[in-house]
C-alpha positions in Angstrom: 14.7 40.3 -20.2 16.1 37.5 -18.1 12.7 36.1 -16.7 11.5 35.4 -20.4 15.1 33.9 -21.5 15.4 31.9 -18.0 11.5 30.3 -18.7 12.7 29.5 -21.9 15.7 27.7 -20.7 13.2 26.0 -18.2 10.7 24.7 -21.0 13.3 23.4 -23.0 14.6 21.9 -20.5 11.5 20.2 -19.2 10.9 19.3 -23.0 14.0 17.3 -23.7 13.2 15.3 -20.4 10.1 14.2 -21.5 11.4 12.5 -24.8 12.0 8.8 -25.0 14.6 7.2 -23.6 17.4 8.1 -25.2 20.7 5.6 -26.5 22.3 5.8 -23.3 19.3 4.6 -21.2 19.0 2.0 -23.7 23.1 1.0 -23.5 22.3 0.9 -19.7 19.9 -0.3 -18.8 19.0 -3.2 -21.6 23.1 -4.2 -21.0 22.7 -4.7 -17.1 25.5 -2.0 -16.2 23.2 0.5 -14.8 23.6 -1.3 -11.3 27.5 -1.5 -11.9 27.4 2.8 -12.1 25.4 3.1 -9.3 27.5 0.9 -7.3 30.8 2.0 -8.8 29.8 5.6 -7.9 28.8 4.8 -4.4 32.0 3.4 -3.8 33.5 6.8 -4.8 31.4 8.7 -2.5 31.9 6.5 0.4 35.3 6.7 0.2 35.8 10.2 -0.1 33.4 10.3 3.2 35.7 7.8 4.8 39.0 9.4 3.8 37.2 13.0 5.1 36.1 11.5 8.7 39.5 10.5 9.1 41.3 13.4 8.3 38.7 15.2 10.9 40.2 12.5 13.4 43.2 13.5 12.6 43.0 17.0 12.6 41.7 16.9 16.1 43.8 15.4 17.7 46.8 17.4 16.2 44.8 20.5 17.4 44.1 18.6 21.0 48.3 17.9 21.4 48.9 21.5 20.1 46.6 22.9 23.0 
C-alpha cells in the first residue's frame, strides 16, 4: 500500500518540476532579484554560522575556567 502511494507522490512530483517556468521564476529572474535572494539568504546563513562558532568559543572557555 505505501510503495504504490509513495511512487505516486514521486511522479507527481517529478511531473510538476518539469513544467515551465512558473510566475515566480519569471518575477525573479526577468526582475534581477534572484541575485539579491541568494545573497540576502547567504547573509543569513553566515551569520547564524558566525554567531554559532562563537558561542562554541565561548562555551569553551567557560568549561576550561570551570575545570
Amino acid at each position: 500500500m505505501r510503495t504504490p502511494l509513495l511512487l505516486s507522490f514521486l511522479f507527481l512530483a517529478l511531473t510538476t518540476m518539469a513544467q515551465a517556468p512558473g510566475w515566480l521564476e519569471n518575477t525573479l529572474y526577468g526582475n534581477g532579484k534572484f541575485n539579491v535572494v541568494v545573497v540576502v539568504v547567504a547573509l543569513i546563513i553566515l551569520g547564524i554560522g558566525l554567531w554559532m562558532w562563537r558561542m562554541d568559543r565561548r562555551i569553551s572557555t567557560l568549561e576550561k575556567d570551570r575545570k
